[in-house]
C-alpha positions in Angstrom: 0.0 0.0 0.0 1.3 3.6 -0.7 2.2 5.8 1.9 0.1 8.8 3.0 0.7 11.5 5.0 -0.9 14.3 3.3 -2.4 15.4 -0.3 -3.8 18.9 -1.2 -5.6 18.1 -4.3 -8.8 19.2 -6.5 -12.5 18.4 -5.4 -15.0 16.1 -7.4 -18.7 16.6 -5.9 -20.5 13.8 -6.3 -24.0 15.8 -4.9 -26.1 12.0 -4.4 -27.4 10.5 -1.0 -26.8 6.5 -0.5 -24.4 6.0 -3.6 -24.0 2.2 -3.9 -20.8 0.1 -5.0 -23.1 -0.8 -8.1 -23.3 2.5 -8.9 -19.4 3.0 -8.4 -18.6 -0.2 -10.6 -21.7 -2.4 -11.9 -21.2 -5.6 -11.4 -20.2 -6.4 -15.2 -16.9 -5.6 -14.5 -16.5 -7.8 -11.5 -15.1 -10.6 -13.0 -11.2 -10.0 -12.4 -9.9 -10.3 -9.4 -6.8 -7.7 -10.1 -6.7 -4.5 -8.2 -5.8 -2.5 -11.6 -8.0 -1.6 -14.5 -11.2 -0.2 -13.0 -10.6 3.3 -12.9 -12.2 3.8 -17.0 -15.5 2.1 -15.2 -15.9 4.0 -12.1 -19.5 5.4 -12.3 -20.1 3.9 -15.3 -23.9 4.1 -15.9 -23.7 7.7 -15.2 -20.3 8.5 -17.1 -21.1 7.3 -20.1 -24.3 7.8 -22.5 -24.1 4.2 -24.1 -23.8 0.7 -21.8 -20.1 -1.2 -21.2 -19.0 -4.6 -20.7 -15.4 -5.2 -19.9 -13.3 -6.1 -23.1 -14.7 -2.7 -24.7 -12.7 0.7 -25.9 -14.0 2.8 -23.2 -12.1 5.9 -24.6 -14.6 5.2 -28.0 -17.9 5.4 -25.3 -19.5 8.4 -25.6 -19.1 11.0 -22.1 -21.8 12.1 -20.5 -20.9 15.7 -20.3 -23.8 16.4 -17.4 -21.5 14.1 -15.0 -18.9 15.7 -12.6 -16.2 13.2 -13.5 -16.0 14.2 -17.4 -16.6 17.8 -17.0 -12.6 19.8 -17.9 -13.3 21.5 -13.8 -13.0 18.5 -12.3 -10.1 17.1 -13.9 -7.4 15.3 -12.1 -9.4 15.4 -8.5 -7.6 13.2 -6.0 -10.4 14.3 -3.3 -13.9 13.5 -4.0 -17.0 14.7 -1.7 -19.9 12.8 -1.3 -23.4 12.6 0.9 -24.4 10.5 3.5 -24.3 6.8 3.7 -21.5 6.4 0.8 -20.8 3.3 -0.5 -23.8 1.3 0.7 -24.9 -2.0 -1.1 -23.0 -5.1 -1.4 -19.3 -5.5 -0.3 -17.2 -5.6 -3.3 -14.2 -4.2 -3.0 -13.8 -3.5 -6.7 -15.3 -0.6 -5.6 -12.1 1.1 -3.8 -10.1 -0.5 -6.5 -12.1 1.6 -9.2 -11.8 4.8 -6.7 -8.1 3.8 -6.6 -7.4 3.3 -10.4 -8.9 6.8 -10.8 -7.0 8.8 -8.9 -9.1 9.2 -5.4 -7.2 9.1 -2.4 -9.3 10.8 0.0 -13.1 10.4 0.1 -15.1 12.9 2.2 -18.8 12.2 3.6 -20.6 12.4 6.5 -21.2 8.7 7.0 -20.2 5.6 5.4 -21.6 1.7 4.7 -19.5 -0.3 6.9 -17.5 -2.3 4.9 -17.1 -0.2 2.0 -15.4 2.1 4.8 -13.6 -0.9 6.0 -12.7 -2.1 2.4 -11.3 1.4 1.5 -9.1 1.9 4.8 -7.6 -1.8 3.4 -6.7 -0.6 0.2 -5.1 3.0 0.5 -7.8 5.4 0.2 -8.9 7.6 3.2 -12.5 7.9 4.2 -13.0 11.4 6.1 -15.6 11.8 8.2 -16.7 15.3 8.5 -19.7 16.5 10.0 -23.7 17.2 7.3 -22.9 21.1 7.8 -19.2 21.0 6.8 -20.0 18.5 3.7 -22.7 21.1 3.3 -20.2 24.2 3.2 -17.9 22.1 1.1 -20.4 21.4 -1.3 -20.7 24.9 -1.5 -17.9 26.1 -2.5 -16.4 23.7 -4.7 -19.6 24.1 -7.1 -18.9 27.6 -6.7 -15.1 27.8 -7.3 -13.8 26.0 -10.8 -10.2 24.0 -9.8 -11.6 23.9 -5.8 -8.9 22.4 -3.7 -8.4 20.8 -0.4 -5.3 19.9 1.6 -6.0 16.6 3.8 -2.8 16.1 6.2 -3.1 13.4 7.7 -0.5 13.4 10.7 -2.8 16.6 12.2 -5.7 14.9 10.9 -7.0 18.1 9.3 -9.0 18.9 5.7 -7.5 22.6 5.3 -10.3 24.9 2.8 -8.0 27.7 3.7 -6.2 29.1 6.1 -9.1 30.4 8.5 -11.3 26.8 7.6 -9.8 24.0 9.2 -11.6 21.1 10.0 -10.6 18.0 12.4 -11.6 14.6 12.0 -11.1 11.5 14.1 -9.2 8.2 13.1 -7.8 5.2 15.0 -4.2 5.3 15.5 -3.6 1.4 14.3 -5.1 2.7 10.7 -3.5 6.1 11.0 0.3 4.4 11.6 -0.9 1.9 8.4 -1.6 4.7 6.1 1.7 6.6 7.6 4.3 3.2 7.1 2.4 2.4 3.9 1.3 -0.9 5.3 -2.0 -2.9 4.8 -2.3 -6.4 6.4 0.5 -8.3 4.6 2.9 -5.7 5.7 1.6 -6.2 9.5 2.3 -9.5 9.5 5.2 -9.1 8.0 6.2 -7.1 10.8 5.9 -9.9 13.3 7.8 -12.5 10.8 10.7 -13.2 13.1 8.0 -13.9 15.9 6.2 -15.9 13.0 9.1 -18.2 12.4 10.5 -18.8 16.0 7.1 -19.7 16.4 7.1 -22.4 13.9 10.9 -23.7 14.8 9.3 -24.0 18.5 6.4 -26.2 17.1 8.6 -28.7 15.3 10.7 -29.2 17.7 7.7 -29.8 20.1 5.6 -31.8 17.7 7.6 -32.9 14.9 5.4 -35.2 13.5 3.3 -32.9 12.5 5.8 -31.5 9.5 6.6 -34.9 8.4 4.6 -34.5 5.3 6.0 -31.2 4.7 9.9 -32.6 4.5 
């Protein structure tokens, strides 16, 4: 997992209550099980004018110019702001992976579906909580200002709008350190893997019959 400690970035408004991981990649695109690739499907049905199935030219699809993603404002956003109850529906986690692909690093919201907000603290993207009147000043002003940034740091746990708008948001310290060290649960283990192995040399020793398949 990439490291994060802080990203000041432009704003995607996603302005929809209760978005769903079918809406963030329909389940056509579900079949592969790499974490790459998704990003030209994220919102599909309401980025493109004409249906998809994977195996297609997406850059040949025609753009639905009314959706923030395709509109030249919005270009390059690393930060995207959303409404309440983000990513509910089922649990695929193609749907980080599609967020990921994109660009997103930071998501903000006032709430979240459980394991979507689980599933995108596994894969390196940072769901913000913020409070329904500062999503509702954000909202605000990024439809208001063209090239609208944001700088999240992470270590002060801050989303900066300017200097006199700072807002605070909480997040456990195990998850902050993973996003900090770069590390998602293979590189936790990892950690332990001298533990791990004394461990093991301990259990043959003690039972060896039990690795006399394994020689």
């Amino acid at each position: 997992m990439e490291a994060f400690s802080s990203i000041e970035g432009i704003v995607v408004p996603i302005d929809r209550a209760n978005v769903d991981t079918d809406q963030i990649i329909p389940k056509q695109y579900l079949k592969s099980i790499n974490r790459t690739g998704f990003g030209p499907n994220l919102f599909d049905d309401w980025r493109y004018l004409d249906p998809g199935e994977p195996g297609d030219d997406h850059s040949k699809r025609r753009l639905n110019p009314d959706f923030e993603l395709n509109q030249d404002r919005y270009r390059g956003a690393r930060i995207l702001l959303a409404r309440k109850n983000f990513g509910c529906g089922s649990s695929r986690e193609h749907a980080p992976w599609a967020l990921l692909d994109f660009g997103i690093r930071v998501i903000l919201a006032p709430s979240y579906a459980d394991i979507f907000h689980n599933n995108c603290l596994k894969n390196g993207i940072l769901p913000v909580t913020l409070a329904e009147d500062e999503i509702d000043d954000l909202f605000r002003k990024v439809t208001a200002t063209p090239g609208f940034t944001l700088g999240v740091d992470l270590v002060r746990q801050t989303v900066s709008a300017s200097p006199d708008q700072i807002f605070n948001f909480e997040l456990d310290a195990g998850l902050k350190r993973r996003f900090l060290d770069g590390l998602d649960d293979i590189g936790i283990t990892l950690e332990h893997a001298a533990e791990i192995r004394a461990y093991e040399e301990q259990r043959r020793r003690e039972a060896p019959w039990l690795f006399d398949e394994l020689t």
